[in-house]
Structures are given as C-alpha cells and as structure tokens.
TORBA-318792 format. One record per residue (C-alpha): x, y, z. Coordinates in pm, 1 decimal. Layout:
% TORBA-318792
NODE	X	Y	Z
...
This chain:
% TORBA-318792
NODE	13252.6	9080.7	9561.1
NODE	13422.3	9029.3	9874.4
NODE	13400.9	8682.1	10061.7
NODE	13497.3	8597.1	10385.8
NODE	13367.9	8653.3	10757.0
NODE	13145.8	8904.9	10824.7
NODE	13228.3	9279.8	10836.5
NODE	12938.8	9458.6	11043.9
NODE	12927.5	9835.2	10951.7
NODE	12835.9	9812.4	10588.1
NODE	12470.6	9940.0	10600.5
NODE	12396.6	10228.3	10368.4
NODE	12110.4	10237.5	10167.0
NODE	12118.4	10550.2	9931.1
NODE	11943.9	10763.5	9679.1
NODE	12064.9	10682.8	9295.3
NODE	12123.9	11040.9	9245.7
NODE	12363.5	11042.7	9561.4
NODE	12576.0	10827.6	9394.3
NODE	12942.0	10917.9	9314.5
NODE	13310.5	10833.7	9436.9
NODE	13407.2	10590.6	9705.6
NODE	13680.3	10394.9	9937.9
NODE	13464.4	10141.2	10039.7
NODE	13508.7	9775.5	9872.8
NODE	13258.3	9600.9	9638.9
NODE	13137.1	9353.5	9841.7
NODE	12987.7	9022.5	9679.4
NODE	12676.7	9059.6	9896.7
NODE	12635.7	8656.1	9927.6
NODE	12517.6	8469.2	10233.0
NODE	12769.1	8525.7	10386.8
NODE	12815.1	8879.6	10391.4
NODE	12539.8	9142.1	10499.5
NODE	12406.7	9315.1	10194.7
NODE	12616.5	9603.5	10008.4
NODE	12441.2	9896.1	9838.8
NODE	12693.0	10165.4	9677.9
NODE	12770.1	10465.9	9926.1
NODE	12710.5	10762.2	9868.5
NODE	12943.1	11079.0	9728.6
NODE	13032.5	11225.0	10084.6
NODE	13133.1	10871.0	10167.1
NODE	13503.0	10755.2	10260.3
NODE	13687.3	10672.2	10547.1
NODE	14014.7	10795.8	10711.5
NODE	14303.1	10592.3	10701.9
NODE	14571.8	10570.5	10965.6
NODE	14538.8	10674.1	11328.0
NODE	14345.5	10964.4	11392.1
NODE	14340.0	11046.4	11009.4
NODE	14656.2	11154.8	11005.6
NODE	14824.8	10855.1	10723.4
NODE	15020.5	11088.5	10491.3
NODE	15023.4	10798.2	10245.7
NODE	15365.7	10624.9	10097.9
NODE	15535.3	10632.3	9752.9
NODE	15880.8	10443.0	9645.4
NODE	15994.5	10436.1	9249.9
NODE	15641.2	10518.5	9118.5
NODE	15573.5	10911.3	8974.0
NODE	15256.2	11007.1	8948.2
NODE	15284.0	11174.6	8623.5
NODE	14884.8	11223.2	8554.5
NODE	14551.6	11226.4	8738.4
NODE	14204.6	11266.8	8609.2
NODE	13998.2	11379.3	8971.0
NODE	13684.7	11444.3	8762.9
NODE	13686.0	11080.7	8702.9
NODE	13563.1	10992.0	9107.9
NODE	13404.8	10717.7	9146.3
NODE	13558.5	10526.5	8849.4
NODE	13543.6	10161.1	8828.3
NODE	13711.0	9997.5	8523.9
NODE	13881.1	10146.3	8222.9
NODE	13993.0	10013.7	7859.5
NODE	14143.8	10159.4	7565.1
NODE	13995.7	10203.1	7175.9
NODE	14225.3	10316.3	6897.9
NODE	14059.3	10487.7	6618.5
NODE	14365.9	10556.1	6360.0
NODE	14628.8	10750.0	6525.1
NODE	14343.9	10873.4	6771.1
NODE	14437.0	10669.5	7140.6
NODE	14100.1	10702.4	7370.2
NODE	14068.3	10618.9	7682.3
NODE	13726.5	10508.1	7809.2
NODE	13638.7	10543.2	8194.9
NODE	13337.5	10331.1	8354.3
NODE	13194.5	10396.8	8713.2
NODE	12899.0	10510.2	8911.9
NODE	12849.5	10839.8	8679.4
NODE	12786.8	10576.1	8385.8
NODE	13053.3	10615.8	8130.3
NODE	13357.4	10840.9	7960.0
NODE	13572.5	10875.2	7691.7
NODE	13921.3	11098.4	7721.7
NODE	14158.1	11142.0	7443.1
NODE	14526.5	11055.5	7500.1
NODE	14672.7	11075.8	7208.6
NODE	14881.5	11397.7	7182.0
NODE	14984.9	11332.6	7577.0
NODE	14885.8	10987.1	7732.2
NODE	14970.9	11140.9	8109.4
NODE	14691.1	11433.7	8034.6
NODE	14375.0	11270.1	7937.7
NODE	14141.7	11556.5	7772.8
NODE	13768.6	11425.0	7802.2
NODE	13554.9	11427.0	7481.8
NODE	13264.9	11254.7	7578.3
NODE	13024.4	11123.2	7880.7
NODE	12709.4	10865.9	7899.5
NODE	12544.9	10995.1	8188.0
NODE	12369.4	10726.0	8390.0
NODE	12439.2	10819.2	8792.1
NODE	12394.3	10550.4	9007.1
NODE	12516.6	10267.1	8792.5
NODE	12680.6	9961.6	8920.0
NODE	12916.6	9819.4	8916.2
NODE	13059.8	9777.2	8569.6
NODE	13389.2	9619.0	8671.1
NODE	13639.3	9532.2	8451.7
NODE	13432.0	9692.0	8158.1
NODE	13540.9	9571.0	7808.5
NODE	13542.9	9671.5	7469.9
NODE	13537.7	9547.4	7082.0
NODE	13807.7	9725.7	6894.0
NODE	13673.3	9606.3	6553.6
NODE	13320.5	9761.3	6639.9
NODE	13409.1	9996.1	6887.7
NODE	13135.4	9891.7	7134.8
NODE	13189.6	9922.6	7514.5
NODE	12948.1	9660.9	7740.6
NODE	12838.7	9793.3	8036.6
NODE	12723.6	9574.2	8342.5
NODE	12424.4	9635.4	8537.7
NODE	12440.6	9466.7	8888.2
NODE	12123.1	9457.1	9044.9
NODE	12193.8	9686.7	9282.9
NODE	12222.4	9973.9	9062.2
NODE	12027.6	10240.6	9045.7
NODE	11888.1	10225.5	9390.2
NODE	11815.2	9776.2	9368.7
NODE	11888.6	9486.3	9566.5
NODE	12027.6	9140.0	9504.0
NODE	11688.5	8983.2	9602.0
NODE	11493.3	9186.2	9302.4
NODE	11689.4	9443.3	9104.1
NODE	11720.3	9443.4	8743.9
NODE	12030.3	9292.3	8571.7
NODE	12197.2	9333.9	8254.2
NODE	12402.7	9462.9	7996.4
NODE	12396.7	9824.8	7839.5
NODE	12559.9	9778.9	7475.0
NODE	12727.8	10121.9	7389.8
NODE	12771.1	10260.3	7073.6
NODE	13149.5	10463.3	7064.2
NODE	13218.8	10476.1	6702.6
NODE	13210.5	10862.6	6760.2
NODE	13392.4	10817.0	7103.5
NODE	13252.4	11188.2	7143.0
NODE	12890.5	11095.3	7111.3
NODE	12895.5	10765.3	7340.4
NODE	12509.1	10641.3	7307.1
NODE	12326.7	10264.1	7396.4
NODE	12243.3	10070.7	7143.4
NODE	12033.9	9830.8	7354.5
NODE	12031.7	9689.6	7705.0
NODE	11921.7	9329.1	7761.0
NODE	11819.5	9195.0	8049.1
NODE	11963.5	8899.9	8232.8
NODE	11971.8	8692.4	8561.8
NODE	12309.1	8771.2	8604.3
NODE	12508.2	9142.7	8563.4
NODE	12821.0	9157.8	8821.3
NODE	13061.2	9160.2	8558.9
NODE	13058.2	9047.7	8142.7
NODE	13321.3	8958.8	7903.1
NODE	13366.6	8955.0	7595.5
NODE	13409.3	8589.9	7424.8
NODE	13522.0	8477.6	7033.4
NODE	13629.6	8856.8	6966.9
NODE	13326.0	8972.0	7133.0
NODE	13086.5	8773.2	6919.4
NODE	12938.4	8658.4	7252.5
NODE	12905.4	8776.6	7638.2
NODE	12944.6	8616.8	7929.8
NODE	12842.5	8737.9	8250.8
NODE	12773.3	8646.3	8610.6
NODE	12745.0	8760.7	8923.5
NODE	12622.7	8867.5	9208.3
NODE	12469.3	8677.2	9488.7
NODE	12140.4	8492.2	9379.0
NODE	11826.5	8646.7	9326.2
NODE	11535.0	8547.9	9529.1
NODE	11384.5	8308.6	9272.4
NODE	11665.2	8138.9	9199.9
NODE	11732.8	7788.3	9298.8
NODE	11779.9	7718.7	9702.8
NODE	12081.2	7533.4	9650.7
NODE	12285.2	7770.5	9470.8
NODE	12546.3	7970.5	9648.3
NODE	12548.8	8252.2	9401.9
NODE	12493.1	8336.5	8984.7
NODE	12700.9	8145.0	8722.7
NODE	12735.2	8239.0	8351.2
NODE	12480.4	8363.2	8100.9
NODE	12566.4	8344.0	7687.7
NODE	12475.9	8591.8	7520.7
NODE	12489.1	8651.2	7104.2
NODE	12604.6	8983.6	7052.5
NODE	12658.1	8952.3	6647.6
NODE	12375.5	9157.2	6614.2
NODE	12432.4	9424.2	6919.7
NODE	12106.5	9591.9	6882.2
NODE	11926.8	9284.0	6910.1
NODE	12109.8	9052.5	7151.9
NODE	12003.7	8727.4	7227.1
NODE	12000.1	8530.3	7582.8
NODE	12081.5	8126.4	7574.0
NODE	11827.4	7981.8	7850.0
NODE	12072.4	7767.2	8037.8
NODE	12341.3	7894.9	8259.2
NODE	12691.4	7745.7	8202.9
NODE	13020.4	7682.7	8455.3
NODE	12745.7	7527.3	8691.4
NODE	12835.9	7329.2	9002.1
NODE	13181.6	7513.1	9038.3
NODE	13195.7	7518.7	9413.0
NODE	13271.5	7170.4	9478.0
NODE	12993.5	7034.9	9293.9
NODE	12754.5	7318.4	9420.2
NODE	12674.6	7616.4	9127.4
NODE	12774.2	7942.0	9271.3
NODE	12907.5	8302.9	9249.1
NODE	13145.2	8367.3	8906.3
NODE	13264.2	8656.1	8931.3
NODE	13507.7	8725.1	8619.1
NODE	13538.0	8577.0	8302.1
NODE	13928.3	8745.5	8129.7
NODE	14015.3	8535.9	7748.5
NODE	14418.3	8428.8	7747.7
NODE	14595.5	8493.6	7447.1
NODE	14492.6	8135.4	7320.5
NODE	14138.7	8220.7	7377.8
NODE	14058.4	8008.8	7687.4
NODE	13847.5	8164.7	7885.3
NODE	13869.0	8109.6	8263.8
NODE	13590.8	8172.4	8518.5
NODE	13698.4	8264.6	8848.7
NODE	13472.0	8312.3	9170.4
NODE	13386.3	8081.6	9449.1
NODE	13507.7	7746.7	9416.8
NODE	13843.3	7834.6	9240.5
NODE	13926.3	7899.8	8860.6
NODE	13844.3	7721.0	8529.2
NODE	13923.8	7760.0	8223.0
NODE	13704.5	7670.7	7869.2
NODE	13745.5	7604.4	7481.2
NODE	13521.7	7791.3	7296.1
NODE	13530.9	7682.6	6943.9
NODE	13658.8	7417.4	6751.1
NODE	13686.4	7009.0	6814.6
NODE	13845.6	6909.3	7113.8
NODE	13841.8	6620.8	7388.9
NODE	13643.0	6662.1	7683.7
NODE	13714.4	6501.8	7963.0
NODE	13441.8	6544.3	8129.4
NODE	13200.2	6376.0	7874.6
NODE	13476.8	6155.2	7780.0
NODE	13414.9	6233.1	7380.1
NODE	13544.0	6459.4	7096.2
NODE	13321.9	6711.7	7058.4
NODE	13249.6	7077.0	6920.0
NODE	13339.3	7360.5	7175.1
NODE	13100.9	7673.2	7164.0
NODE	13066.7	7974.5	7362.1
NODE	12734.8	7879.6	7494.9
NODE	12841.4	7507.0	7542.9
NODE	13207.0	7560.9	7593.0
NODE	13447.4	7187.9	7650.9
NODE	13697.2	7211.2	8018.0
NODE	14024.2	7289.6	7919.0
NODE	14184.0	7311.5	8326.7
NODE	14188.7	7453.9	8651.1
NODE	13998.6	7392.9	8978.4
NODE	14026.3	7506.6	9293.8
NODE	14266.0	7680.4	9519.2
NODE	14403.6	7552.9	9833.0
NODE	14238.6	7682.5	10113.3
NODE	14596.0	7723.7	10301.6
NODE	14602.0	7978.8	10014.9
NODE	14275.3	8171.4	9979.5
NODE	14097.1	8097.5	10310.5
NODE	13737.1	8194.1	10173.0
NODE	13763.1	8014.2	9825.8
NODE	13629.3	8355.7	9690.7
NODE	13859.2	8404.8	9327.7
NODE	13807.1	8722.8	9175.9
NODE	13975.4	8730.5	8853.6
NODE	14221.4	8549.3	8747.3
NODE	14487.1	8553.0	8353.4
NODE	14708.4	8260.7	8242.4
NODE	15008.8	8401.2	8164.5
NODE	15079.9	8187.9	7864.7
NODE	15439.6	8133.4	7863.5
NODE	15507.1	7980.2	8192.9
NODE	15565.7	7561.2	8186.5
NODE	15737.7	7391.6	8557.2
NODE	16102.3	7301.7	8491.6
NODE	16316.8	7152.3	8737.1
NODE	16651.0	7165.4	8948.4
NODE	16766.8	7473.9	9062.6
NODE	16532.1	7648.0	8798.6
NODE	16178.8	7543.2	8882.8
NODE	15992.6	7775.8	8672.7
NODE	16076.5	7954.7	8350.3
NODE	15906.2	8087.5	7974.5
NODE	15797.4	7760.2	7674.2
NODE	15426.8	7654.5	7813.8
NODE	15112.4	7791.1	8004.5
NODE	15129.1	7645.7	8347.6
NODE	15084.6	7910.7	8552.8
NODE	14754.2	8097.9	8684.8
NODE	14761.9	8426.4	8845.2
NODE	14429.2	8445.2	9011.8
NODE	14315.1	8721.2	9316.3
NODE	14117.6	8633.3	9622.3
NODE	13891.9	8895.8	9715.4
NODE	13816.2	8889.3	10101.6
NODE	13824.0	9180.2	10400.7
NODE	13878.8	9042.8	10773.4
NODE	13942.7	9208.4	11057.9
NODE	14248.8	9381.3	11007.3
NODE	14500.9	9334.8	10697.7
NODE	14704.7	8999.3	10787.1
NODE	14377.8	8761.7	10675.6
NODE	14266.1	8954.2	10332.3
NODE	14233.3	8849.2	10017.4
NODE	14612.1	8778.5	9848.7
NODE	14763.2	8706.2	9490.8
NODE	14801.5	8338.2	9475.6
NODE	14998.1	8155.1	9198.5
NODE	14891.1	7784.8	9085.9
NODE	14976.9	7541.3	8876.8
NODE	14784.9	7428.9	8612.6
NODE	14974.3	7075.2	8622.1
NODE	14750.1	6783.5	8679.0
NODE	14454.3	6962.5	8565.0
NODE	14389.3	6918.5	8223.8
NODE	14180.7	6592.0	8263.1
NODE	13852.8	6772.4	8392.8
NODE	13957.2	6684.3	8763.8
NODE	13836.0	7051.3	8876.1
NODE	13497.4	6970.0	8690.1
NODE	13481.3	6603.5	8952.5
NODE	13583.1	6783.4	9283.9
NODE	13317.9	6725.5	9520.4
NODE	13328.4	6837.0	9914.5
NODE	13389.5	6475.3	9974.1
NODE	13679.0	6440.4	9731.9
NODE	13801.6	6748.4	9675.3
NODE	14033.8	6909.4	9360.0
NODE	14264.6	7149.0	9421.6
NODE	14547.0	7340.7	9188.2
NODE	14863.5	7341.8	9369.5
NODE	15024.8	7708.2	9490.9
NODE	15302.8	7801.6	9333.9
NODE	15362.0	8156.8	9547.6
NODE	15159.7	8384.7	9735.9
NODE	15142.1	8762.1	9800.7
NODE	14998.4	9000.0	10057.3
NODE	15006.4	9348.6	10130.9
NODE	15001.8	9319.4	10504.1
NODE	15307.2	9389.6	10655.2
NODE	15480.4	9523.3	10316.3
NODE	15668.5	9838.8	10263.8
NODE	15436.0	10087.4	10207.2
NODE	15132.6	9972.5	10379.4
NODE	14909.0	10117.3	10652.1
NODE	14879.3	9867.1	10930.6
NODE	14558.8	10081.6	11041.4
NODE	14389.7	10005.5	10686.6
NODE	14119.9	9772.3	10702.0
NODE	14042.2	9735.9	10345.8
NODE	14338.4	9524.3	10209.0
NODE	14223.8	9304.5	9969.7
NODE	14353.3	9246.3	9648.9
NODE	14189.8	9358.9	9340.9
NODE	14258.8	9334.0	8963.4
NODE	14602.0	9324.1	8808.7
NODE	14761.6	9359.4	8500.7
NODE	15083.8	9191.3	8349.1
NODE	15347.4	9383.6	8151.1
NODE	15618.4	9106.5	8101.2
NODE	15728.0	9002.8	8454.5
NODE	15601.4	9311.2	8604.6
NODE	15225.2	9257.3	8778.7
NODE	15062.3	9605.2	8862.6
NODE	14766.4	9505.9	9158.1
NODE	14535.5	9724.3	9319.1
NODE	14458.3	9677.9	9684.7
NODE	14198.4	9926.3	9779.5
NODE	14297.3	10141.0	10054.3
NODE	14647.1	9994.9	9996.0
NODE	14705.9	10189.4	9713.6
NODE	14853.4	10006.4	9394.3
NODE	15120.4	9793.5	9433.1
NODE	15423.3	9625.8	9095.0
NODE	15500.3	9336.5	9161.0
NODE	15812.6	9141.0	8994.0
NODE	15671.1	8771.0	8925.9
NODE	16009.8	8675.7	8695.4
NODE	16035.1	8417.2	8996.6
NODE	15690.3	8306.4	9056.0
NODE	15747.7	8141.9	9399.0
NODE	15830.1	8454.8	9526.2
NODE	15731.1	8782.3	9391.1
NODE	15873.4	9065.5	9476.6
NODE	15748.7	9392.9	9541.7
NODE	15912.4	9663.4	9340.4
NODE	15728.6	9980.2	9379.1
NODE	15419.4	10132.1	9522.2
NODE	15185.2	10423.8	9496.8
NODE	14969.3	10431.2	9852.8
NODE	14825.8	10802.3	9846.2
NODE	14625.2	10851.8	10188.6
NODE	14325.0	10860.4	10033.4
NODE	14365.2	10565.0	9771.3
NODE	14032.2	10354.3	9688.5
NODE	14267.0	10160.8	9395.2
NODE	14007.7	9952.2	9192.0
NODE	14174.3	9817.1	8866.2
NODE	14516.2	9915.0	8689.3
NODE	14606.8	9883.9	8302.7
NODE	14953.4	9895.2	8132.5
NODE	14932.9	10113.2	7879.9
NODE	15172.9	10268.9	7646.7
NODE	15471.2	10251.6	7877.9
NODE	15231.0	10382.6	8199.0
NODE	14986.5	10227.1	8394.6
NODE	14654.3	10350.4	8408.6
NODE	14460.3	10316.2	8742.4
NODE	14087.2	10332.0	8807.7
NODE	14044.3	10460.2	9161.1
NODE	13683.0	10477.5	9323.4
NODE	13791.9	10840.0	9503.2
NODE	14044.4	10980.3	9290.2
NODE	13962.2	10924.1	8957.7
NODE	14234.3	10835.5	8736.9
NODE	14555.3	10812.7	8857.2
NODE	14843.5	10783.0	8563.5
NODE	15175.3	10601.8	8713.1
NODE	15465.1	10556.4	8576.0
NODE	15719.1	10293.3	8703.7
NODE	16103.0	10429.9	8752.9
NODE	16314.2	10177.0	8861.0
C-alpha cells in the first residue's frame, strides 16, 4: 500500500506457514517501491534508541486486549439478536469473539484457519446475510504481484461459531473489496499490476462483482474507475459507501466518488442516465494537492456527510457533504515526510472535473486541513513507520492508526485544524485499523492483537 520513495530493507521472502503478527507496513508493492511479501512471526522491529521507547499514553485507558489476535488486520461487527460479535481478519485467516456480556473482554467462539493469508484490509460484512468477504492479495499464501492468485473468499457466519467459505472467486484484482448496494455487489482493487496486464497502467482498478447469489458469484469483464491517475488507470486501493451510498475510490491519483443506482446526470457523458454498480455515473472528487500528499498515494478515504463551507468567521460547520477525509499512505526517511490526514473540499467538483484532469491540465480538490504525527505529543521521533492508516469517525472525534505511532483521536469539530486529543503509542504498537464501537474503539494491531481503548477526556 505504501507510495512514495523508496525504502531499501524490505526483502523477506517467507514460508506461508511462517506467517503470523507484524510491525512492518503493507506496502503497495508498485513501481515504485521494491516488492513486499508478509514477514514472518519472529518479525518486528525496535522502536526508539537502542530499544529502549517505553511507549506514551495521555487520556486513553486501555480497558481490553485480545494478544491471541497477532497479526490482525481489519475487524467489523455482526449483531445476531442481543448476541454483539466481533469478527477479527488477519494473516491466521479469520475470527469471531463474542462481546456481548462485556464488550472490553472479547471471548472467542470461532476461527477460519487459513495461515498465510493476505491482506484482507478493511474486511467487511453483510448484516442481513451475515457474510464476511475476505480479500486475497496475490501475495498471499507464499505469491507475488507478477503471478499470484487473487480474489475473494465469501464466508458463511450465520453460526458465527462455525465460520466456513461458501465460495472463493477469482479475480485480477484482491488488495481490498467492498461491499456496494447493501452488499449486493463487490468491488475490489488493488495491488500493483500483474504481469499481463496492460504496460501503461500504473496499478489495478475496480472489478464488479454480483454477489446476490454468494455461492455462485459472478465477475463483470471490464474494470471500472479507469484512468484515475491523471488520465492514466492505476492502483485503487479502497472503496468505503457514505451514508448516501456514494461510493468513493481512493488510491493513486486522488479520490472519487460514484452513484450506483438510480437516474442521474453525468457529467462526464453529458446525459441522464441509469447509475449501476458495474457502470456507476461520477458524483465528485479528484485529486489531492500535491503540497498535501506528496506521493498522490490515497488510501481510504469517508465523506462525512454533514459538512457544507460557510463563511466569515465560521468557515465550516454541519447542513451539506463538502468535506472528504481521505489518508495518504507513504513511509520516507524518517517521520516529517509520511503519509498525513488531509481534508478537501468537495466544492467545484461535482461537474466530472476529477474525471477530465490530465497531467497537462490537472484537477485538484482543494485542502481544507492537514495532520501529521511527526513532531506530535506522543510520538517517537526514532519511528520510521509513520504513516497514516485507516480512521474512523464518531461525531467530531476521528480515531487514526499510524503504525508504529500507535493510534491517535483526533478532534475535527474545526476541520482546518484538528486537534489531537488523546493517544495510545504502546512501544511495540503495529496500529492497523480502529472502529468505534459501543462507546470504545476497537483497534486491529498487526503485533498485539486487539487492543480495546476507551477515550477519557
């Protein structure tokens, strides 16, 4: 996942068995970067001179952990009744904990055993159907970019004790998939490009597939959110559904959002026509200033619907959808130049202008406000991997990972400027993706496992 300059040192190529918890990033293994295969267990780094970082914590408790959950990736939630699972994807495959008596003591129930998966970020579920998609990067199981399998493993967790796969299907892309129209449809992209794919392209877009029948899913031929780099077709990296069901693509070349269903205008084939998921219409977004995210490299990305631009002395505040919060992914040398939280507006984007941005005569969403973990309270100056990572919003409280970094709440009430507010940097933190859930967030970390937080101030 990670874009950028090069980092040398990332060479490890490693039995599928081996694999298990981790502090290294997830690289995006593109041309630019040398190519990442998942370390194995013993693997990890020190942090801080000579090893010695004690780590830092200010108005977080940690009132939970789940350390038999190393080398987790992603996590989501299924209710079934009063019964509150929580479901835990990573390099061991797949499990399911229940929550519901005490959400800060997960007890686990169930486990899909498949070591030496990857990478399965930001895993998702369908609450109607209880089905959990699982996505297989090339690189699992032992592959490479250039040749190893892709997909998506459809899992069956109607009995969230007896997690089984329904079906896998193959398909050119498997970094990441979401779900689309209530899970009715995947999309998924990512990584790098294979070796037969096209010359020109700088990485995988988006393949549709029709999921209404999961034990049978069906692949639409043609790739969609082509050309997103500036007119070239490149890396998406995550697809995440707003509350008004756009869904917005995010990897190189910036963020972009699409109908999918109904009638609507598109701009960029100047007609009325009908949005679907596997010929979706632009809705808005583009890319992001360069003075913002350096490497171009977006790796997820949520409208916070709500947000509209104002004026005077109030620029900012709640009555429209404005506002993107999108995350660069990228690890330079030291902490200053990695990947950031930016904040855009969506303003002046709504007429397909992202869709016409060519190298020539570029597009680009302006930044609303920026924020890095270098040089913040809490952080480890001697860190090197300081990118940001996935977030989740609880009204105007973000919760970000940032690897090594630990995970950091952010208050965004003032977009221009957010604020930190508390952080949880243990010394040995590999923080991956957080959730808000039921008062506490929820954080996937790659060494630790679970880690349960709860914010106090």
């Amino acid at each position: 996942m990670a874009l950028g300059k090069k980092r040398a040192g990332i060479v490890a190529m490693i039995s599928a068995l081996a694999l298990a918890a981790t502090a290294l990033p997830a690289w995006a293994c593109d041309e630019e970067q040398p190519e990442f295969q998942a370390p194995p267990a013993a693997a990890g780094h020190g942090h801080g001179k000579g090893g010695k970082d004690t780590g830092a914590v200010k108005n977080v408790e940690l009132v939970g952990s789940v350390p038999g959950a190393q080398g987790a990736i992603a996590l989501d939630f299924l209710q079934y009744g009063r019964k509150d699972v929580l479901l835990v994807s990573g390099q061991f495959g797949l499990k399911s904990y229940d929550i519901s008596k005490d959400p800060a003591n997960p007890v686990q129930i169930g486990e899909l055993a498949m070591p030496g998966l990857w990478e399965t970020e930001d895993t998702e579920v369908d609450p109607k159907r209880k089905l959990v998609f699982l996505a297989r990067d090339p690189r699992a199981f032992g592959g490479n970019v250039q040749t190893g399998k892709s997909g998506v493993y459809i899992v069956d967790a109607k009995d969230p004790a007896k997690l089984t796969v329904l079906s896998f299907v193959e398909l050119p892309a498997g970094h990441t998939t979401s779900c689309i129209e209530d899970c009715r449809y995947l999309w998924t992209g990512g990584p790098a490009k294979a070796a037969d794919m096209p010359a020109d392209w700088g990485g995988r877009p988006v393949w549709v597939t029709d999921i209404r029948d999961p034990r049978n899913p069906k692949v639409f031929p043609q790739p969609i959110d082509t050309g997103r780099n500036d007119g070239k077709t490149d890396y998406v990296h995550d697809v995440q559904v707003d509350a008004t069901g756009i869904a917005w693509a995010s990897g190189r070349g910036g963020v972009r959002g699409y109908r999918t269903s109904g009638w609507h205008w598109d701009a960029v084939a100047n007609k009325f026509r009908k949005a679907t998921a596997w010929n979706p219409v632009p809705y808005a977004g583009g890319g992001i200033d360069e003075l913002a995210a350096a490497s171009k490299f977006m790796h997820n990305s949520y409208r916070q619907v709500g947000w509209r631009a104002g004026d005077g002395a109030n620029p900012w505040h709640w009555g429209g959808g404005d506002l993107l919060f999108t995350t660069e992914e990228a690890f330079n040398p030291g902490c200053a130049a990695d990947g950031v939280l930016v904040i855009a507006s969506l303003k002046g984007s709504y007429g397909g202008e992202g869709w016409r941005s060519t190298k020539e005569d570029p597009f680009r969403l302006n930044t609303v406000g920026t924020w890095s973990v270098a040089g913040q309270e809490g952080s480890n100056p001697d860190s090197g991997d300081c990118s940001a990572h996935y977030f989740d919003i609880r009204g105007n409280i973000l919760v970000q990972s940032f690897y090594a970094q630990g995970t950091r709440f952010l208050d965004v009430s003032d977009p221009t400027n957010p604020t930190q507010v508390g952080y949880f940097r243990p010394a040995d933190a590999a923080s991956w993706e957080p959730a808000w859930h039921r008062g506490l967030a929820y954080v996937a970390d790659n060494k630790r496992g679970i880690d349960i937080l709860k914010l106090t101030k």
